[in-house]
Each structure stands twice: as C-alpha cells, then as structure tokens.
C-alpha positions as CSV (number, residue, x, y, z in Angstrom):
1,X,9.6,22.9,100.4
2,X,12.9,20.8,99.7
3,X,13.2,18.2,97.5
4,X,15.3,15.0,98.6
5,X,17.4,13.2,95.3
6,X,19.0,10.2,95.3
7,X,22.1,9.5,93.3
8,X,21.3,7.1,90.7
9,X,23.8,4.7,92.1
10,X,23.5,2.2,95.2
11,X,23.9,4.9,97.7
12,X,21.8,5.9,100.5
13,X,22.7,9.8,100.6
14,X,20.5,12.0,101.8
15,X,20.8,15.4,99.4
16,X,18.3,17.9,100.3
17,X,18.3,20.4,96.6
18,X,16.3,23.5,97.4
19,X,15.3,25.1,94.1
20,X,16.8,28.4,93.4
21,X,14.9,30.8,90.8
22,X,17.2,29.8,87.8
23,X,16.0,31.7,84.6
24,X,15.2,28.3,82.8
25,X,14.0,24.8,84.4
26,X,13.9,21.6,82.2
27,X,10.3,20.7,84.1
28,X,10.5,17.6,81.8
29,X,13.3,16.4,83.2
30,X,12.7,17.5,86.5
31,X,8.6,15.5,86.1
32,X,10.9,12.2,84.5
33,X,12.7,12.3,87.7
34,X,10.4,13.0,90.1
35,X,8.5,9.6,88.9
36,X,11.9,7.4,87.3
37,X,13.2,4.7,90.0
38,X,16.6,2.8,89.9
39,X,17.0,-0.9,89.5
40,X,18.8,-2.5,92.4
41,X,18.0,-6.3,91.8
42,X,15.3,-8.6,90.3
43,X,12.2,-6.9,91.2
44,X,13.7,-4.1,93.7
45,X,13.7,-1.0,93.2
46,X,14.3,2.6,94.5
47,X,12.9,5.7,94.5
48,X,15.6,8.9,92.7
49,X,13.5,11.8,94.4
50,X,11.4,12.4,96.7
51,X,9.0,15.5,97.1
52,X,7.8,17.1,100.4
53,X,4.2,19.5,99.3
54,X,3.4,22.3,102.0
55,X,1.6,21.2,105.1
56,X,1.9,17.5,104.0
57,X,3.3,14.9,107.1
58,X,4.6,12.9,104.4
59,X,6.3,12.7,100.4
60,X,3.7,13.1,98.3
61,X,1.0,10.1,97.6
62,X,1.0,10.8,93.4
63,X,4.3,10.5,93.4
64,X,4.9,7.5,95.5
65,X,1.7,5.7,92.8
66,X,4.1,6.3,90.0
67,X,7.2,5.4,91.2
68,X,5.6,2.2,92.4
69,X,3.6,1.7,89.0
70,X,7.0,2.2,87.2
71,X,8.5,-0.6,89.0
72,X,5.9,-3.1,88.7
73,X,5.3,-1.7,84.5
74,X,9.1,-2.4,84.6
75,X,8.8,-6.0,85.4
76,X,6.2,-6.8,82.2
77,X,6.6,-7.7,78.4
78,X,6.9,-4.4,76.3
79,X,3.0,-5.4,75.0
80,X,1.1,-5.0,78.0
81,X,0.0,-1.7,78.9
82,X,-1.6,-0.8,82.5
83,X,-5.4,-0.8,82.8
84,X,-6.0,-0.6,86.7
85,X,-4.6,-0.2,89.8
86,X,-5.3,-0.1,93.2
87,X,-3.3,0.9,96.7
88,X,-3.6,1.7,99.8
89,X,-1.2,4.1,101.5
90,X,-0.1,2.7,105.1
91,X,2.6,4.7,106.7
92,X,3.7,8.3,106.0
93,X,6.6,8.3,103.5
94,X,10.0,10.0,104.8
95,X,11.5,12.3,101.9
96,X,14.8,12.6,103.6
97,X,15.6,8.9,103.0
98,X,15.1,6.3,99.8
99,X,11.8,4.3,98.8
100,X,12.4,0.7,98.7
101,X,9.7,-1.1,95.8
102,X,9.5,-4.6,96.0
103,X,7.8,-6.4,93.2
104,X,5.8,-9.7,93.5
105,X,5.0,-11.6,90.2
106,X,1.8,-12.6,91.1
107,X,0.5,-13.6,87.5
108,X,1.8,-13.7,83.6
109,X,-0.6,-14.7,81.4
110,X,-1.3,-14.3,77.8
111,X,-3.4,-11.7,77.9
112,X,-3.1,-10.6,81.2
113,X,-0.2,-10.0,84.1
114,X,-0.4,-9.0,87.8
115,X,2.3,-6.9,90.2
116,X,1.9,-5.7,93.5
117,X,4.4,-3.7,94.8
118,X,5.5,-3.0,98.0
119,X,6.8,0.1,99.1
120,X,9.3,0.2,101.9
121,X,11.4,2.2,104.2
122,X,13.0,1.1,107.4
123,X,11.9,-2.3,107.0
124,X,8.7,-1.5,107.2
125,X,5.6,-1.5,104.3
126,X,4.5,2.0,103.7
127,X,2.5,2.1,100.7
128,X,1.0,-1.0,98.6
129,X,0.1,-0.8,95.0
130,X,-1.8,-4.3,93.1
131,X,-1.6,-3.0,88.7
132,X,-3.2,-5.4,86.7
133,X,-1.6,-5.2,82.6
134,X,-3.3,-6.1,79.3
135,X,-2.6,-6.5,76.3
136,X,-4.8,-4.5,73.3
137,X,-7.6,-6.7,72.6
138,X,-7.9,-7.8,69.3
139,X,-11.1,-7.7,66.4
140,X,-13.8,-5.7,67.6
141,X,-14.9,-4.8,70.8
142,X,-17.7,-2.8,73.0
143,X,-17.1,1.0,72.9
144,X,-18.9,3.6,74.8
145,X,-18.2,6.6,77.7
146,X,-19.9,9.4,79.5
147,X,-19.7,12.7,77.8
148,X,-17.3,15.2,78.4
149,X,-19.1,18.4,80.8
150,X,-19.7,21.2,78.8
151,X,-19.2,25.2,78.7
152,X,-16.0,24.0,80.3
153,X,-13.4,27.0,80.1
154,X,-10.2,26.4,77.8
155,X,-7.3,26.0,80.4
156,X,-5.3,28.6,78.6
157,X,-8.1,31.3,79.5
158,X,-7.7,30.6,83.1
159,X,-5.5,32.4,85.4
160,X,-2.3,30.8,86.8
161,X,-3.3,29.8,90.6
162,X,0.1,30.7,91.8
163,X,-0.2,34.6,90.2
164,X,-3.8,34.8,91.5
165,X,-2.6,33.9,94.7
166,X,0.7,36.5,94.6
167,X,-1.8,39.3,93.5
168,X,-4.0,38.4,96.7
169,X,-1.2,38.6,99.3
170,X,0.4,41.5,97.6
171,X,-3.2,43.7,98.5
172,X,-4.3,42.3,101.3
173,X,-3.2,42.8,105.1
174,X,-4.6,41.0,106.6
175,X,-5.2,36.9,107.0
176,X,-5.6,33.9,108.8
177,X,-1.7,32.7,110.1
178,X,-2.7,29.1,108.2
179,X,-2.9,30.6,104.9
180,X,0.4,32.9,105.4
181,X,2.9,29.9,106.1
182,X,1.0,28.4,103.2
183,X,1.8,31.2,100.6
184,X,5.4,31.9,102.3
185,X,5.7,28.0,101.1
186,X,4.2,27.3,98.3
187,X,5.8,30.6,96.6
188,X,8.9,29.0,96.6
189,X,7.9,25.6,94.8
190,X,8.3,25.5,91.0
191,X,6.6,22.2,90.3
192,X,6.8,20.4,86.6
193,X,2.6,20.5,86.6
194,X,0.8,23.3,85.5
195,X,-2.7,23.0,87.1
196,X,-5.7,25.3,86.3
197,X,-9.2,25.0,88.6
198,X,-11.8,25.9,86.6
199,X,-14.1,27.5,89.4
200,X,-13.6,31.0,90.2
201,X,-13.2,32.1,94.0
202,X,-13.0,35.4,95.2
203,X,-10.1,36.5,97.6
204,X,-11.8,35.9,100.3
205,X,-12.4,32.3,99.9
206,X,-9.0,31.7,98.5
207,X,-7.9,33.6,102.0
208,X,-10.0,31.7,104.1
209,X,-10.6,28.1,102.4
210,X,-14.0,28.7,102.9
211,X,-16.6,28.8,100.1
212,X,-20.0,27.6,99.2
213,X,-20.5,23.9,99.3
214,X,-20.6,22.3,96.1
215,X,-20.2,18.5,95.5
216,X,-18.1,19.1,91.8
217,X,-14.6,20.2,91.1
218,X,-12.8,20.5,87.9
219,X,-9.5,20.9,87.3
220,X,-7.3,21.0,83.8
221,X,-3.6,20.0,84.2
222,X,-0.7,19.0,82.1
223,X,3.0,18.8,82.4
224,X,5.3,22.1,82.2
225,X,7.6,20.8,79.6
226,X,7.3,18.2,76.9
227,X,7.7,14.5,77.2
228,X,8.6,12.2,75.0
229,X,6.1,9.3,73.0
230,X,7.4,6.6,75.8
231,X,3.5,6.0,77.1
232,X,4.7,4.5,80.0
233,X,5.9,7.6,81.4
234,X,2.8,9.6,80.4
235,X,0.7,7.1,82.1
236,X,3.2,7.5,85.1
237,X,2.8,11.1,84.9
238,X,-1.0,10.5,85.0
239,X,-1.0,9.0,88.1
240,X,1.0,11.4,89.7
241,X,-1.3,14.3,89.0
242,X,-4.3,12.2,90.0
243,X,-3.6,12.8,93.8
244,X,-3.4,16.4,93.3
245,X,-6.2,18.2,95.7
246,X,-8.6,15.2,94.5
247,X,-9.8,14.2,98.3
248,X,-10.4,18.2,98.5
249,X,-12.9,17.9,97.0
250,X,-15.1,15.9,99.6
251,X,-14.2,18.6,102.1
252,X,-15.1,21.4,98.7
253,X,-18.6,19.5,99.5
254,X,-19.0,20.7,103.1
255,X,-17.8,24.0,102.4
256,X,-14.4,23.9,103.4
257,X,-10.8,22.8,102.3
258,X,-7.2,22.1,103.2
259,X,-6.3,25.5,103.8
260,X,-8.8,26.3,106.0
261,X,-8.6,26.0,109.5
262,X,-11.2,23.9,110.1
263,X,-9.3,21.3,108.7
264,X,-7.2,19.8,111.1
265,X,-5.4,16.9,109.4
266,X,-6.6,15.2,105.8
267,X,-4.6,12.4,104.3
268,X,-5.2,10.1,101.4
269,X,-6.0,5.9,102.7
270,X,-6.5,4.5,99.2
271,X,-6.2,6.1,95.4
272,X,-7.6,3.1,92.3
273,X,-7.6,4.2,89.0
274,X,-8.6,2.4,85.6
275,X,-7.0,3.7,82.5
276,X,-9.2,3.3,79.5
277,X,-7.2,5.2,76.3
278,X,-3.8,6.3,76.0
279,X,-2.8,9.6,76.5
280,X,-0.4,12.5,76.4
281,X,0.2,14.8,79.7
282,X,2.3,17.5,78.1
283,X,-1.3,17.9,76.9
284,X,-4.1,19.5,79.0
285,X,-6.3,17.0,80.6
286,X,-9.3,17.6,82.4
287,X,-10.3,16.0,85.5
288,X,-13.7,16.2,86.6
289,X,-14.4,15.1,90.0
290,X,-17.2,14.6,92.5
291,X,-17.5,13.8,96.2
292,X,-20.4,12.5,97.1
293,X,-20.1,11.4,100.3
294,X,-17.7,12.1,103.8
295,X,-18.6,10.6,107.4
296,X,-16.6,9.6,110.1
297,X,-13.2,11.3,109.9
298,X,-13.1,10.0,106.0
299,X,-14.4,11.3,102.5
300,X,-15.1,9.6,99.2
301,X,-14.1,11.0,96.0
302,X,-14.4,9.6,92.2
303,X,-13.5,11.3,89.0
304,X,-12.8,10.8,85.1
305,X,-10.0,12.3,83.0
306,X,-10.7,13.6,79.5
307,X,-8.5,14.7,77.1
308,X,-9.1,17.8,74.9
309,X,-11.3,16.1,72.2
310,X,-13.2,14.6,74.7
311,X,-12.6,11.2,75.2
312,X,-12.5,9.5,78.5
313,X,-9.2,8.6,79.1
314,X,-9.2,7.5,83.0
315,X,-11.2,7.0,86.0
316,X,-10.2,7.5,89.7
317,X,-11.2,7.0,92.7
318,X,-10.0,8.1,96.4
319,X,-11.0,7.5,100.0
320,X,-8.9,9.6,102.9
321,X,-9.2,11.4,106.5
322,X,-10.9,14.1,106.8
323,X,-10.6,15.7,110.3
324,X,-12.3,19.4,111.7
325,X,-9.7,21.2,113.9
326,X,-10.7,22.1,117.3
327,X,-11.8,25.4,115.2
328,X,-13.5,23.3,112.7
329,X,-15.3,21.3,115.5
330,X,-16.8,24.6,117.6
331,X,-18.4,25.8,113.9
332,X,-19.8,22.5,113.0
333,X,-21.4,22.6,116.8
334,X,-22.7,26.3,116.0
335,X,-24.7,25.3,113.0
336,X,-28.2,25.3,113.3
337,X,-28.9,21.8,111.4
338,X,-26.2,20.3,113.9
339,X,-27.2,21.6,116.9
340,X,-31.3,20.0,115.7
341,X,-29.5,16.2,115.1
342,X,-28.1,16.4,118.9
C-alpha cells in the first residue's frame, strides 16, 4: 500500500511514494521517518509520514503511538525517560493528509513529568496519548520480573513470513478471494520491521486464517536496519511494533484471525504500555502475548517484551473490536456449544 510523506517544512502537500523494488533500502531511515515528527510551534507538532497497512480503514495505530510519544518526549528535560503510557484511539487516521500533535504540560516535577497529546486532523481529536516520564531512581531499589518462556526458537531459525507466504501462493490454486487481495498487497510492502511468529502453521491455515484456538502468541521482531544509541527513538520504535497483530491474538484464541473471513472488521480502542529497562530494536525482541478474554464485539490482549538475555523490558496491553462477518456469524451459529447456550 502507499505511503503518504510530508515535506519537513510547513506545508500541507499530499505526496503519495509508492515503493519501487530498489536494490538497497536504508530501513533505518525509512523506520526514523516513519516515527520522526516536525516542530511547528511550542508544543505542536506534525506527523512526516504516514503509513496505510493492507485491509486497514485507517494509518496505522503503532505508528500514530510513536509519533505522538515523540512529541510529548520532545517537550521534557533530556533526564527523564518514558515509563508508561496510555491512549485511546478515537477516529480513523487519514494517511493522505498531516497529523496535528498537540501537547498539554500537564505536570513537571522533580522526579516526575506528565504530557498528553492530542492527535488531530480536520479539527477534530483522533487519537489521545497520556506518557508519564521519570527520572532513574537513585540508591537501591526493588528488582524482580517474570521469566522469560522457554524452548523458544532463535528468530534467526525461523522462516521469513513474507517468503513462507510467496512459496504458498506460488503452489497453490486455489483460495479464499480475502487472502488473495491480501498477498497481491502485502507483496508489495517492504516495511523497516522484520517480524518472525514463532508458531508454525501449515498452508492451510495460513490460507484460510483458521487454526486451532490457542490463547498464546509469540512473536520475535526487530528493526531491518541499525539505529543509532539515541534511546528515545528505540523506545519510539518499540511502540510502534507493539500494535503489530497484538489484538490478533484474542481472535488466535477463538480460532480465527484477521485474514479470515469470519472476521469482518477488528480495530484497536486503546494500546498502554509500561517500559521497565532500556532497550535496543535493531536487536531481536520477543513479545509474548496472551488473550484471555473477547465478548461483545471487543477482545483483551496483554503481553511482555524480552530482550535476548532475558530481561523484561516492557509490558503492553490492548483492548479493540472484534466483529464476525456475516460468514463468521452463520459458523459461530453452526457450532454445537452455541447452538446448546440459545
């Protein structure tokens, strides 16, 4: 899908930049971008780029999180590093025209500083973000974490999803329309993060979006290129990969997922995440999520990032729609332990 970029000047031009197959992409620049915003005024700011995913009705949510946690880590002292955030996403964002981020001040203490940022287009709100800063805490202090799952696969031992899902369409005829127009799409993105599932499917599923329910999902990622030691953009980086297929997994708990066609629309409503330790995302992370519970239209989703050695380096946590297709809806009603709750 097309990308929309901004000029980094105070210009409201619309530049659609579909990717061509160049022999060499700088996917650290292109990440930098994708999450950098430009300064306008005291505490406004605006979005450079804006990406479009397949079969999304909106720019994507991870991306919006860091451009609006740049702007508000933009408005702190240079010893306060980001330890939570919260948002809630309001309004589908338009990737054809420019993010506004408006930042409040809400606190600056010694210790301590508070933002929210508003995210605008049109005039109206669209996404809001509330990032609370710290500063490192001094002497000693309480230290402890979950462990790390084990007999996890190294990320370099796992295929590349795109090339599993190239070898799928090139031998096999025949599959659902959904899954087509996804592939014809997603064939042509060359994104800057290099994600790796750890559970193995077989064609079928991949095919179909269909597989056996299970209420865990793991997923290693890092960045394509190398970034530089600004942690800022790291942390930025973080949270732009934390929206990546995380409220799938609720759906991964019923059996299904976003490419299947029972699903008939799925969108993210809030993304928090608390950030506990540093870290580098031109390294491979792992992010081990669970979804342990979806009802009425919505699902609930937490997880915890880990970083090679082990440590816990971030927590998350997602609520979002979850809708059945008219398909979807006829199964559900064909299933024995529906059918004995009516």
């Amino acid at each position: 899908m097309p990308t929309t970029t901004f000029d980094n000047k105070i210009e409201f031009v619309n530049t659609l930049e579909v990717l061509d197959s160049e022999k060499s992409v700088d996917y650290a620049s292109r990440l930098i971008n994708s999450i950098d915003v430009q300064y306008l005024d005291t505490n406004i700011y605006m979005s450079k780029e804006l990406w479009l995913p397949v079969g999304s009705r909106g720019a994507y949510g991870g991306q919006i999180i860091g451009q609006a946690l740049h702007a508000g880590w933009n408005t702190v002292s240079d010893e306060l590093f980001v330890h939570s955030l919260h948002c809630y996403f309001i309004l589908a964002c338009d990737p054809t025209i420019p993010v506004i981020y408006n930042v409040q001040r809400i606190r600056d203490g010694r210790s301590f500083a508070t933002r929210v940022v508003t995210a605008k287009q049109r005039g109206k709100s669209i996404f809001i973000l509330n990032c609370s800063f710290a500063t490192e805490e001094k002497g000693l202090s309480l230290d402890h974490q979950t462990t790390m799952p084990v007999d996890i696969p190294e990320p370099e031992s796992i295929p590349d999803p795109i090339e599993v899902m190239k070898n799928i369409v090139s031998n096999t005829d025949d599959y659902p329309e959904k899954f087509r127009d996804f592939m014809t799409q997603i064939l042509q993105e060359d994104q800057p993060m290099d994600y790796r599932e750890v559970q193995n499917f077989s064609p079928i599923e991949i095919i179909t979006g269909d597989s056996t329910p299970t209420m865990s999902k793991r997923l290693w990622f890092k960045s394509r290129g190398y970034l530089d030691v600004d942690q800022k953009l790291h942390t930025c980086a973080m949270a732009y990969a934390s929206d990546r297929g995380f409220l799938d997994t609720a759906a991964r708990a019923n059996g299904t997922s976003y490419i299947s066609e029972n699903i008939g629309m799925m969108m993210s409503l809030d993304h928090s995440m608390w950030f506990h330790k540093p870290a580098r995302v031109d390294d491979w992370l792992l992010f081990d999520m669970e979804g342990p519970r979806s009802r009425n239209g919505r699902g609930l989703v937490f997880g915890k990032i880990y970083n090679r050695d082990g440590c816990l380096v971030a927590s998350a946590a997602q609520e979002g729609i979850i809708r059945l297709s008219q398909v979807g809806q006829e199964r559900m009603m064909a299933r024995p332990e529906v059918e004995s709750k009516l």
